[in-house]
C-alpha positions, 0 to 999 in steps of 0.5 A: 132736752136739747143735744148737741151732736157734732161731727163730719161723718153724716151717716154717723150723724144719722147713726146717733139721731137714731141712737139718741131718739130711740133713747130719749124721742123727746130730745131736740137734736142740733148738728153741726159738721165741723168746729166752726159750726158747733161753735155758732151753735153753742153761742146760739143755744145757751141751753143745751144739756148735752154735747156730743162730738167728734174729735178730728173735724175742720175748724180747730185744733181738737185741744183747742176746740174741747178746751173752748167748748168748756169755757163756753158752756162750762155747765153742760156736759160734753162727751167726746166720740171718736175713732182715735183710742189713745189713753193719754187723749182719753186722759187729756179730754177728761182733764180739759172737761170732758164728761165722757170719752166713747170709742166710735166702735162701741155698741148702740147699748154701751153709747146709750148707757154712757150718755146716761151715765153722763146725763145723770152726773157721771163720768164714763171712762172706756173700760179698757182705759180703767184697765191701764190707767195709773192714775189715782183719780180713777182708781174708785173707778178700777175698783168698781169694775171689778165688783162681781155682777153677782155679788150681794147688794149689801156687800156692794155698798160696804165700798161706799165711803164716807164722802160718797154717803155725803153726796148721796145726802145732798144728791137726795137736797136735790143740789146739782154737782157743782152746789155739791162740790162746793158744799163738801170743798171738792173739785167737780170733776171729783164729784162726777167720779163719786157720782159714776161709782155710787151710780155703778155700786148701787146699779141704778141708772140715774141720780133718783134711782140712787137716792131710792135704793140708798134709802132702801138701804138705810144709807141716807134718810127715807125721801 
């Protein structure tokens, strides 16, 4: 696995070396201090499987930078970690391609969960932002936050639609979010909120846990 990590604090660096290899020690992380570094870096490593990067560096315009990073790499994955908690940058990032928005803020285990999530084909959106959104998008994902930890599996599930069930079929083909999306006509940032809420509803932690548990449960066939 290869990670980019991008930003222009170098003890928050070492912070998310930390963080990332106590995660995931396998990992080969890649850093840069500023856009015009991560740029160089993503020309030269086409084969990254995730991006993680600050907002406010020199080089760029943050708009113009995430925008660029996306056309650059549009299968990778990129997660924004800023100090700046504003909802519409948090809307706008997701927009332009983000997968992810994390608060500099957020603790060691809510980072790690979010690059998970994300790893596994999934959006992280702050909770704080489901909270004040009003945007339809999210509202799957309002609703999801609001289950009960408590609650019966089996009640749980009853959430699920129809669509979800359709790529938790083809998430068991093994097909990646973009083949899902164009198999079912969605868009694939649709997917990846499909891909968040079956993740959060199922409470498993990656894709092939999904398709475990939704085969326990009857919800696609026995793989």
């Amino acid at each position: 696995m290869k990670i980019l990590v991008a930003d222009d604090h170098e003890l928050f660096l070492k912070g998310l070396e930390f963080i990332i290899h106590d995660m995931h020690p396998e990992a080969e992380l890649l850093f840069a201090k500023d856009y015009t570094e991560e740029f160089k870096l993503i020309d030269e490593h086409k084969d990254l499987d995730l991006i993680l990067t600050d907002l406010a560096m020199p080089g760029s315009r943050w708009l113009d930078a995430i925008q660029k990073i996306h056309k650059k790499v549009p299968d990778v994955p990129i997660i924004i970690l800023s100090a700046v908690f504003d909802k519409e940058i948090v809307q706008k990032t997701i927009e332009i391609g983000a997968a992810g928005y994390i608060p500099k803020t957020s603790s060691n285990a809510v980072i790690m969960s979010a690059i998970n999530l994300v790893l596994s084909g999934g959006v992280y959106i702050p909770a704080e932002l489901l909270q004040n959104t009003n945007q339809n998008e999210f509202d799957l994902l309002k609703q999801v936050e609001n289950i009960e930890e408590g609650k019966d599996i089996q009640e749980k599930v009853k959430i699920l639609s129809p669509r979800q069930i359709d790529v938790l079929n083809l998430i068991s083909q093994g097909k990646s979010n973009k083949q899902i999306a164009y198999d079912l006509g969605l868009t694939e940032g649709t997917i990846k909120l499909y891909v968040t809420a079956i993740l959060k509803i199922l409470n498993v932690y990656n894709r092939t846990g999904a398709v475990i548990e939704a085969a326990k449960l009857g919800l696609i066939k026995k793989v």
